[in-house]
C-alpha positions in Angstrom: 7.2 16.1 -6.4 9.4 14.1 -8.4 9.4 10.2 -8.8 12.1 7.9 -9.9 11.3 4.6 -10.8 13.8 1.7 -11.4 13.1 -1.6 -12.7 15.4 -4.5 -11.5 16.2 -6.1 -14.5 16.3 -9.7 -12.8 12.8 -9.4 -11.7 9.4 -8.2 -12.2 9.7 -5.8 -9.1 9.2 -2.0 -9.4 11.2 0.2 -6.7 10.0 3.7 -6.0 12.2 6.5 -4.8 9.9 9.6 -3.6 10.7 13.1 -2.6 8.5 15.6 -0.9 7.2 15.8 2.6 5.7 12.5 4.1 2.6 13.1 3.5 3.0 13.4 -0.6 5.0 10.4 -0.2 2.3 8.1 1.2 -0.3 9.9 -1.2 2.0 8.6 -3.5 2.8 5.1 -2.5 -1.3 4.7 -1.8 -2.0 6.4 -5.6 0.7 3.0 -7.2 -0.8 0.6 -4.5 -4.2 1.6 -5.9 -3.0 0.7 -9.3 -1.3 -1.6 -8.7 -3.9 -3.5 -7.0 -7.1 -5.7 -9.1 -10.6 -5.6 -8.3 -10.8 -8.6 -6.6 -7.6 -7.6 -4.4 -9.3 -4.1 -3.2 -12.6 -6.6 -2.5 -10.2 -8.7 -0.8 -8.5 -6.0 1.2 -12.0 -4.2 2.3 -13.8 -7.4 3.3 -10.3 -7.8 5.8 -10.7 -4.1 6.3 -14.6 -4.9 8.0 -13.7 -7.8 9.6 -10.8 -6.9 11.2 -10.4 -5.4 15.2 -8.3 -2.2 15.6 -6.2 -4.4 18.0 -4.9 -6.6 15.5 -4.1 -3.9 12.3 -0.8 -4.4 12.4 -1.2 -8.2 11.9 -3.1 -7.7 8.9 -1.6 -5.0 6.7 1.6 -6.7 7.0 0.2 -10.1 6.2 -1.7 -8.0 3.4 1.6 -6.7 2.4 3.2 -9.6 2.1 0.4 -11.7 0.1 0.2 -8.8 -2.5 3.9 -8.4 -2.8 4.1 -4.9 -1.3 6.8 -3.8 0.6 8.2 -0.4 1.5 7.7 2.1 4.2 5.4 4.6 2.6 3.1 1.9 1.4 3.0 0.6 5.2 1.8 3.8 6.3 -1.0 4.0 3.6 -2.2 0.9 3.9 -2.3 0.9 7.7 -4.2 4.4 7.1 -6.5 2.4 4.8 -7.4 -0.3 7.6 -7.9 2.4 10.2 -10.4 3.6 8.1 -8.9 7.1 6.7 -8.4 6.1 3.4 -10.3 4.5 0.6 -9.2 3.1 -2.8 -9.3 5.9 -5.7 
């Protein structure tokens, strides 16, 4: 698997391009979110992650995404993993 990484110049913003089946690419984007993320974020995120109903997952990953400054497909679909319960931080 091959990753590409540009760095917009006007910005502090990271873009990933990934290649390889869906699966490697949300391994991938949930791998950088992981590092991307601090302690106190992951905390954050689990203490959502407990409190929240499976109804209303999609509510909070984006409004998780969008406090953390996350955005992307692949990083949708790992972090909605993550609140369903089938993925931890590494």
């Amino acid at each position: 698997m091959k990753r590409i990484i540009r760095e917009n110049t006007l910005s502090t913003k990271q873009h990933y391009e990934f290649e390889g089946t869906d699966e490697q690419r949300t391994d991938e984007a949930w791998e950088i979110t992981c590092g991307y993320l601090g302690d106190k974020q992951k905390n954050k995120l689990e203490w959502h992650r407990y409190r929240c109903s499976e109804d209303r997952i999609a509510q909070a990953v984006t409004i998780a995404m969008l406090t953390m400054g996350i955005d992307g497909y692949y990083p949708h679909r790992a972090m909605t993993e993550f609140f369903e319960g089938k993925r931890e931080f590494s």
